[in-house]
NUPASE-106838 format. One record per residue: residue number from 1; residue in three letters; chain; x, y, z of N, C-alpha, C in turn. Coordinates in Angstrom, 2 decimals. Layout:
+------+------+-------+---------+---------+---------+---------+---------+---------+---------+---------+---------+
| resi | resn | chain |    n_px |    n_py |    n_pz |   ca_px |   ca_py |   ca_pz |    c_px |    c_py |    c_pz |
+------+------+-------+---------+---------+---------+---------+---------+---------+---------+---------+---------+
|  NUM |  ALA |     A |       X |       Y |       Z |       X |       Y |       Z |       X |       Y |       Z |
...
+------+------+-------+---------+---------+---------+---------+---------+---------+---------+---------+---------+
//
This chain:
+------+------+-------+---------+---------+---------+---------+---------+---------+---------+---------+---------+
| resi | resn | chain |    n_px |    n_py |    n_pz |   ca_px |   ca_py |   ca_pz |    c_px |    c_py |    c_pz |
+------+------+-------+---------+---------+---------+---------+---------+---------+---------+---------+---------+
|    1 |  UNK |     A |    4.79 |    4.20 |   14.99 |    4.61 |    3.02 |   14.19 |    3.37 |    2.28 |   14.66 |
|    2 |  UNK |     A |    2.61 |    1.98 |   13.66 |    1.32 |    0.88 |   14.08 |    1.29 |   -0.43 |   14.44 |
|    3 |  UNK |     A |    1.04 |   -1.24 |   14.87 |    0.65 |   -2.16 |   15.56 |    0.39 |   -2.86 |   14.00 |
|    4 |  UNK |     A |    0.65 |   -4.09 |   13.72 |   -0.17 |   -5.26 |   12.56 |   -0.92 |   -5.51 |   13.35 |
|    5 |  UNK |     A |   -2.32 |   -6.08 |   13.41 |   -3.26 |   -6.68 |   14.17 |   -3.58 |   -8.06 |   13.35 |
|    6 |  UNK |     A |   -3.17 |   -8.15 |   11.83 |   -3.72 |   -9.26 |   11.41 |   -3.01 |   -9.27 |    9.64 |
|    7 |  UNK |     A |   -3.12 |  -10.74 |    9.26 |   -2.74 |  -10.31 |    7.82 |   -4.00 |  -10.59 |    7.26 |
|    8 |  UNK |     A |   -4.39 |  -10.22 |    5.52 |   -5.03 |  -10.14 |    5.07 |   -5.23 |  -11.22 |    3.95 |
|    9 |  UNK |     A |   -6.24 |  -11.73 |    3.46 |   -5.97 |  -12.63 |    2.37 |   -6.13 |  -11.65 |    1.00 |
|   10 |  UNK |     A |   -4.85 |  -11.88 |    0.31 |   -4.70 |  -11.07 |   -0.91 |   -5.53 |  -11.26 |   -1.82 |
|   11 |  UNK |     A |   -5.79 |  -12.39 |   -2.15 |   -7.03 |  -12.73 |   -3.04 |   -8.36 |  -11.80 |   -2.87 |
|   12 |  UNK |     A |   -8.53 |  -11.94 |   -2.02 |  -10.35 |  -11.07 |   -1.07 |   -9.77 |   -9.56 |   -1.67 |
|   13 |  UNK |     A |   -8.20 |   -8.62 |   -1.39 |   -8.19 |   -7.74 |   -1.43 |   -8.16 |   -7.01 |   -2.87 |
|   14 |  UNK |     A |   -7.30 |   -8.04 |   -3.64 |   -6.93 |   -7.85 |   -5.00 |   -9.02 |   -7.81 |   -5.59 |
|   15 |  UNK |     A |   -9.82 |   -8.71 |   -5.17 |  -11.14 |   -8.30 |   -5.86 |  -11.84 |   -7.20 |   -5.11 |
|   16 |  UNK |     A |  -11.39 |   -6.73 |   -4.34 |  -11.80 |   -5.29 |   -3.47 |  -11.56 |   -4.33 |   -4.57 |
|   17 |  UNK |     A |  -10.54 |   -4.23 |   -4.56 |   -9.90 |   -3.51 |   -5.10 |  -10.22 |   -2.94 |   -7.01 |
|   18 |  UNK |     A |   -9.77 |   -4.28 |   -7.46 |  -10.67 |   -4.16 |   -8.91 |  -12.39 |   -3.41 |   -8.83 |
|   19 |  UNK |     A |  -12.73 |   -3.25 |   -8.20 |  -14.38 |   -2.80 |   -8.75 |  -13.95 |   -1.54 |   -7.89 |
|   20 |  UNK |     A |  -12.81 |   -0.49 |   -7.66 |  -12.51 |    0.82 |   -7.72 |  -12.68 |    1.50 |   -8.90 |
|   21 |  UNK |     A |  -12.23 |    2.42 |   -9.72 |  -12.53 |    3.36 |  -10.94 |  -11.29 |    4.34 |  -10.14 |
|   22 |  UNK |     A |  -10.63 |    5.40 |  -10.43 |   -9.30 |    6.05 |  -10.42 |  -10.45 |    7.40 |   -9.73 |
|   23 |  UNK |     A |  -11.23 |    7.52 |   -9.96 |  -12.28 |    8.93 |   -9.59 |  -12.66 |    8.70 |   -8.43 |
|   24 |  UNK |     A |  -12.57 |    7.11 |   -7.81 |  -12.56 |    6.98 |   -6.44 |  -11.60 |    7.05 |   -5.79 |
|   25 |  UNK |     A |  -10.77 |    7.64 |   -5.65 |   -9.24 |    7.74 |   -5.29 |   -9.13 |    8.79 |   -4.57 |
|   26 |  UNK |     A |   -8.81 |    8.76 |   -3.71 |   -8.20 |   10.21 |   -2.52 |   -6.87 |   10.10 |   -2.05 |
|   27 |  UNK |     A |   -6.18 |   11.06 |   -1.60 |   -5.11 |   11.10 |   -1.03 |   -4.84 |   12.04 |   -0.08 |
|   28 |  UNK |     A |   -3.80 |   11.77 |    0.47 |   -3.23 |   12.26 |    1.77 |   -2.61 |   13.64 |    1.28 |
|   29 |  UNK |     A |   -3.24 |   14.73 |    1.20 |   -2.69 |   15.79 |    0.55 |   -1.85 |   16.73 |    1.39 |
|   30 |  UNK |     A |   -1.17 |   17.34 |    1.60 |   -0.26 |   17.41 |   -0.18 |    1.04 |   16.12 |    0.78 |
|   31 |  UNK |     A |    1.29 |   15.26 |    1.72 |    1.61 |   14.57 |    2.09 |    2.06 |   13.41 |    0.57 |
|   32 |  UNK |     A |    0.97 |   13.18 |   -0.15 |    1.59 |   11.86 |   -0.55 |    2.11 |   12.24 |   -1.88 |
|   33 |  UNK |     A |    1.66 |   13.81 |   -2.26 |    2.31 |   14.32 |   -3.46 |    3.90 |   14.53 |   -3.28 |
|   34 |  UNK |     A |    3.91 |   15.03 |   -2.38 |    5.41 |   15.08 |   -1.42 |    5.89 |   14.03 |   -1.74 |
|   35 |  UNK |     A |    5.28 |   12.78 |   -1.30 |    6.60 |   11.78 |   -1.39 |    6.72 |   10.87 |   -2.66 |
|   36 |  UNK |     A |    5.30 |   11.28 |   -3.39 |    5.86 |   10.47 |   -4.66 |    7.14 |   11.54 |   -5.90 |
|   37 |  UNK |     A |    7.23 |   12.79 |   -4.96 |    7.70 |   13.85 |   -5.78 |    9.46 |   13.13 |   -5.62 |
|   38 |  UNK |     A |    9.49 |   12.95 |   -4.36 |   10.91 |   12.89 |   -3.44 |   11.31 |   11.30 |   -3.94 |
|   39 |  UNK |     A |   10.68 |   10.63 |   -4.28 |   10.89 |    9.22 |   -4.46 |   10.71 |    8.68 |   -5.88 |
|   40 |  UNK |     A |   10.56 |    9.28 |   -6.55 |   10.93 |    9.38 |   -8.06 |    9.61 |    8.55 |   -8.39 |
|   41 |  UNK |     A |    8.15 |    8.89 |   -7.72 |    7.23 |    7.50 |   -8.34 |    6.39 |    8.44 |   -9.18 |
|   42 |  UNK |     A |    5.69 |    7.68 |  -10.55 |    4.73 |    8.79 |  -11.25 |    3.54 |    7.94 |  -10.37 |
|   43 |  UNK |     A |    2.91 |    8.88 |  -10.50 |    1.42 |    8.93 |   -9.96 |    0.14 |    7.64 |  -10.43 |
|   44 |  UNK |     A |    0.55 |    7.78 |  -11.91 |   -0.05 |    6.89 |  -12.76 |   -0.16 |    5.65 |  -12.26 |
|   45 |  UNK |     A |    1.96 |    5.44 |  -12.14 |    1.76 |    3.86 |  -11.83 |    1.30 |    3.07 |  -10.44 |
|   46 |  UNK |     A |    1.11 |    4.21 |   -9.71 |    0.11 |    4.01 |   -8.44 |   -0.65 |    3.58 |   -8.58 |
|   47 |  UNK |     A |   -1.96 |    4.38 |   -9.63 |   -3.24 |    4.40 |   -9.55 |   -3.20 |    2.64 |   -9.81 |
|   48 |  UNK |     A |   -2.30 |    2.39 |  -11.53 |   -2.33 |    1.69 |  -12.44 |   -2.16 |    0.09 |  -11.42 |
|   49 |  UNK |     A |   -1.27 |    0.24 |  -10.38 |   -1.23 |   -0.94 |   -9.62 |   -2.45 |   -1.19 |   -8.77 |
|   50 |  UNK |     A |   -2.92 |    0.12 |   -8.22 |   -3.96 |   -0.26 |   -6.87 |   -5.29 |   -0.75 |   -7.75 |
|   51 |  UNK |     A |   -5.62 |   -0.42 |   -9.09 |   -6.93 |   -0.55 |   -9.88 |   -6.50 |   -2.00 |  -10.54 |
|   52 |  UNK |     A |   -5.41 |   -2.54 |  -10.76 |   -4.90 |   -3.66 |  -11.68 |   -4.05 |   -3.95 |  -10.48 |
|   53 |  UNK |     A |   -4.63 |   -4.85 |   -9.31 |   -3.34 |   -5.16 |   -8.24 |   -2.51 |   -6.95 |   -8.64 |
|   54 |  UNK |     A |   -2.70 |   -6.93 |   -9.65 |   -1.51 |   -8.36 |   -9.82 |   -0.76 |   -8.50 |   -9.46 |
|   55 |  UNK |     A |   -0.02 |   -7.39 |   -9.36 |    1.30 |   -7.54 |   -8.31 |    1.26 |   -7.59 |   -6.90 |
|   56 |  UNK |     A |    0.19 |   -7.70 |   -6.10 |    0.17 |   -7.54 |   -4.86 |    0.51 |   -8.72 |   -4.50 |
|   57 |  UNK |     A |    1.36 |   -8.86 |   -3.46 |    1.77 |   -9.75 |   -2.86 |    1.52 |  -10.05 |   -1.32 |
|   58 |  UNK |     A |    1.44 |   -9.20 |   -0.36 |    1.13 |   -8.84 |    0.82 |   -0.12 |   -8.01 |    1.59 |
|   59 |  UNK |     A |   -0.63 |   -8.25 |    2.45 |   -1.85 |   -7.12 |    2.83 |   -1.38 |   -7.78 |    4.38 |
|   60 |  UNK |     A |   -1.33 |   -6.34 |    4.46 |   -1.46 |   -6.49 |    6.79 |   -2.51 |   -5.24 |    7.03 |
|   61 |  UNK |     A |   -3.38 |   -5.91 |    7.92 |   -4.20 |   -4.59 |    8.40 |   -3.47 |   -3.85 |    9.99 |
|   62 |  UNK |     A |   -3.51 |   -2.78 |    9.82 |   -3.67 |   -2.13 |   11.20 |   -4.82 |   -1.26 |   11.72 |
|   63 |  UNK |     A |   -4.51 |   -0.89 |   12.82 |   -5.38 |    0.01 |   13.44 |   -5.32 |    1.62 |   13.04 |
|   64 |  UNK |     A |   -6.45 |    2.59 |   12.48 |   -6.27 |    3.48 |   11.99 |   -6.04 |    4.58 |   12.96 |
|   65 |  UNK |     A |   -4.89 |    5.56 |   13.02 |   -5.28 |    6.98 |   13.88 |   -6.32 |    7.68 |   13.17 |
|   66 |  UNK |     A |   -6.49 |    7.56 |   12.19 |   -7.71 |    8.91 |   11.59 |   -9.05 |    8.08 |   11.94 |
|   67 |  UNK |     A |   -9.61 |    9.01 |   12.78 |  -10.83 |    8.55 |   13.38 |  -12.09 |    8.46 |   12.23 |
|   68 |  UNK |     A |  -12.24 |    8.77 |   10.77 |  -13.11 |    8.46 |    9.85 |  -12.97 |    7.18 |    9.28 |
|   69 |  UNK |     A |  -11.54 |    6.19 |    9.60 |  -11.22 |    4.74 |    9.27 |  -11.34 |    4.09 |   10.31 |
|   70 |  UNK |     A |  -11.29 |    2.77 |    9.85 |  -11.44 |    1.87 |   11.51 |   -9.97 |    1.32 |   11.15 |
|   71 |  UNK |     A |   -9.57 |    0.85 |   10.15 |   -8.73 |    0.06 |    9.95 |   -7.67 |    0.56 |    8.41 |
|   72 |  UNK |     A |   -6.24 |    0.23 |    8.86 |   -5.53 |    0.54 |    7.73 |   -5.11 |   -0.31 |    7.11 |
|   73 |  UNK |     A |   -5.06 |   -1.04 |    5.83 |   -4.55 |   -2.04 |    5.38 |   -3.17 |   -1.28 |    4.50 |
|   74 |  UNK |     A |   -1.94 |   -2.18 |    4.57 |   -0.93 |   -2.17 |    4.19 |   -0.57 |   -2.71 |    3.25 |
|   75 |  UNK |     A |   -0.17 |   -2.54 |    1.48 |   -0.29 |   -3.14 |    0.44 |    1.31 |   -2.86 |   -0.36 |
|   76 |  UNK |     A |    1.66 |   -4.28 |    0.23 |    2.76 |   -4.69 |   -0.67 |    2.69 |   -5.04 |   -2.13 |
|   77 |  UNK |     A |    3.21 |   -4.16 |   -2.95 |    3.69 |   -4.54 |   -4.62 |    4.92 |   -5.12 |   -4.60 |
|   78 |  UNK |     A |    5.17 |   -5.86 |   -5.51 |    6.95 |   -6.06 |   -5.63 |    6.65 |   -5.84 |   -7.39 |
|   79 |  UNK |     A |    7.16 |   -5.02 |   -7.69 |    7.00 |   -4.12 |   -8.80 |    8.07 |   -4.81 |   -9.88 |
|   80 |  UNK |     A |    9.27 |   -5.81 |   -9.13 |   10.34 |   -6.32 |   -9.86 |   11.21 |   -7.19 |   -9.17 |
|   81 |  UNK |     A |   12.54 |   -7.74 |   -9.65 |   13.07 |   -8.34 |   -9.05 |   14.18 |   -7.42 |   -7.52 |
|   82 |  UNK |     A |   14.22 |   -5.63 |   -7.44 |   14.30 |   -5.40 |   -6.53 |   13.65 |   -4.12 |   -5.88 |
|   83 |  UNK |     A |   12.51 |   -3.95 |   -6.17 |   11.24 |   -2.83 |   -5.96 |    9.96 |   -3.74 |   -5.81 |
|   84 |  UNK |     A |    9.58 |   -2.79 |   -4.37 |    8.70 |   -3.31 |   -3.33 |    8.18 |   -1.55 |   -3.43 |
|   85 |  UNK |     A |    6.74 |   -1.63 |   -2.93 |    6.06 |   -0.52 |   -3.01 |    5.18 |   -0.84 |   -1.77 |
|   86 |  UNK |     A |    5.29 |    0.29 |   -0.47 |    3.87 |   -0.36 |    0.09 |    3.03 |    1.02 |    0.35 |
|   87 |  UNK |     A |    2.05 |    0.54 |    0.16 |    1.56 |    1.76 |    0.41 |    0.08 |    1.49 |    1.32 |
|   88 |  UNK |     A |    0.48 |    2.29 |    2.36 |   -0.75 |    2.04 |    3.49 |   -2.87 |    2.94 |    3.15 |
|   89 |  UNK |     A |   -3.42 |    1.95 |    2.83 |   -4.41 |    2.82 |    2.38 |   -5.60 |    2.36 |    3.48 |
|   90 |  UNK |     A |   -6.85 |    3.09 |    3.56 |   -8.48 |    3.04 |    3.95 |   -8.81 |    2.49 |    2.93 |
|   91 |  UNK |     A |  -10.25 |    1.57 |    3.33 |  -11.15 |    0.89 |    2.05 |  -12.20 |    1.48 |    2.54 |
|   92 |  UNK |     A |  -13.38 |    2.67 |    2.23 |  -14.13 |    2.56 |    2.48 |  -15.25 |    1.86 |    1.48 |
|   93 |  UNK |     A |  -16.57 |    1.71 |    1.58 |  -17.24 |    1.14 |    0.39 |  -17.65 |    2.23 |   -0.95 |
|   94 |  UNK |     A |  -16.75 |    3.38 |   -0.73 |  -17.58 |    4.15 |   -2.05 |  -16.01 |    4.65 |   -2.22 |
|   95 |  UNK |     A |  -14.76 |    4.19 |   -1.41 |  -13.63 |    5.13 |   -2.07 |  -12.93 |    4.43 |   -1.13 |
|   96 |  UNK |     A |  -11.35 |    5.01 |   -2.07 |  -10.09 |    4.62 |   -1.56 |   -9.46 |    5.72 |   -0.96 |
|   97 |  UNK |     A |   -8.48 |    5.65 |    0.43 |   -8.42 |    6.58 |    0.77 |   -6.20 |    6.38 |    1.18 |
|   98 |  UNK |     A |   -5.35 |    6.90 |   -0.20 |   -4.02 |    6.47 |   -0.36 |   -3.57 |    7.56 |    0.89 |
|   99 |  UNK |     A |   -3.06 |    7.12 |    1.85 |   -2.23 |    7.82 |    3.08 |   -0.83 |    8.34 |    2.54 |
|  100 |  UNK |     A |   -0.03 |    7.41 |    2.51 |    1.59 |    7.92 |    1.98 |    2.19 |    6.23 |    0.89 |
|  101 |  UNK |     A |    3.44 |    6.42 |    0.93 |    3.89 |    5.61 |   -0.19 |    5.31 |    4.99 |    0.48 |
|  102 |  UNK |     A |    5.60 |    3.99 |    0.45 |    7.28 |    3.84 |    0.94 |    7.78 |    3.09 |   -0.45 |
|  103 |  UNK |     A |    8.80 |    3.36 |   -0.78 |    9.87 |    2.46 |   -1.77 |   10.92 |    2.10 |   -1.24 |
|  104 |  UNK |     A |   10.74 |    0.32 |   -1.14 |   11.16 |   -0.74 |   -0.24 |   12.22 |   -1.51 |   -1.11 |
|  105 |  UNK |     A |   13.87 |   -1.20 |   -0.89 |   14.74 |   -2.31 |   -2.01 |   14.67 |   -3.20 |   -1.43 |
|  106 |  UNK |     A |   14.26 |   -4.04 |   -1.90 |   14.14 |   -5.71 |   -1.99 |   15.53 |   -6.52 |   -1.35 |
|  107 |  UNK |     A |   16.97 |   -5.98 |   -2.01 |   18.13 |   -6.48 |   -1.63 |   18.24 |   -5.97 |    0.50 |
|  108 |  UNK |     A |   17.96 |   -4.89 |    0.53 |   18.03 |   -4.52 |    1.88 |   16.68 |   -5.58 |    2.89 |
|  109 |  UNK |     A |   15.71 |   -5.51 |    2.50 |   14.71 |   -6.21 |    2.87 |   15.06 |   -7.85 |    3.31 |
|  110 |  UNK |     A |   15.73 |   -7.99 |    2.36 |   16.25 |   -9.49 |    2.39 |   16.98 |   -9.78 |    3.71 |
|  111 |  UNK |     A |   17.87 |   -8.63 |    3.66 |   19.21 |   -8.95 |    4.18 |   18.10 |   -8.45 |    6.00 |
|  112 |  UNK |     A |   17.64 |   -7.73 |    6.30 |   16.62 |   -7.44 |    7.54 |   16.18 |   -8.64 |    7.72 |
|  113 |  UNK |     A |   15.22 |   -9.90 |    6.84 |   14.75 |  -10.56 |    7.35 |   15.71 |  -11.94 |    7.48 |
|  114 |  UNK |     A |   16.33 |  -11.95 |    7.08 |   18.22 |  -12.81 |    7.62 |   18.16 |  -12.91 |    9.31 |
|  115 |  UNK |     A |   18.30 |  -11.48 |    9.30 |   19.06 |  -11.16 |   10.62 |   18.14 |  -11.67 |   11.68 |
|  116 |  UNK |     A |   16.51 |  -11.29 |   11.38 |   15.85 |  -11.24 |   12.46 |   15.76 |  -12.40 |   12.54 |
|  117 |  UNK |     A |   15.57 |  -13.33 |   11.62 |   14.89 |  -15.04 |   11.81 |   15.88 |  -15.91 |   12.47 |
|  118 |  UNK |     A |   17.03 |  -15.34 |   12.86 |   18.04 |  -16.09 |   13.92 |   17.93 |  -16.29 |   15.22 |
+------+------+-------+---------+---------+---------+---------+---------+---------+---------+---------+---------+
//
């Protein structure tokens, strides 16, 4: 597990993000095909969130193991009232670089941050 080193201001990331195009897009192969296979996500609505991020709600950066990134930022969607999407990606300046995908229920999430804030 990575280290957070910092959070991110969503605003700054959400206009990062917009001036991508879907042809700049890479992935963690065959890793993230795997898990959008296993986790019932289409592909589309990936792209469709990270290029149109309105829904972003969260950004934490960490420290990258792949030595071609310096840094990993962590990008919370809440897709609904109980779907959370995060998906840890690279920004470089000519491309996006999608690592893997988690699908986060919201009701469980809740009930985690209960416990800990006691």
């Amino acid at each position: 597990m990575q280290k957070r080193l910092e959070r991110e201001d969503v605003e700054k990331v959400k206009n990062i993000l917009k001036n991508f195009s879907s042809e700049q897009i890479t992935y963690n192969e065959p890793h993230f095909s795997i898990k959008l296979e296993r986790l019932k996500i289409d592909r589309k609505e990936v792209i469709k969130n990270i290029l149109n991020p309105e829904k972003l709600v969260f950004v934490g950066i960490s420290e990258s193991k792949n030595p071609n990134f310096d840094f990993v930022h962590d990008l919370y969607f809440r897709l609904g009232k109980n779907r959370t999407f995060k998906i840890p990606i690279s920004i470089k300046t000519t491309s996006l670089y999608l690592i893997t995908i988690f699908k986060i229920k919201n009701k469980i999430q809740n009930e985690a941050t209960k416990y800990y804030k006691k």
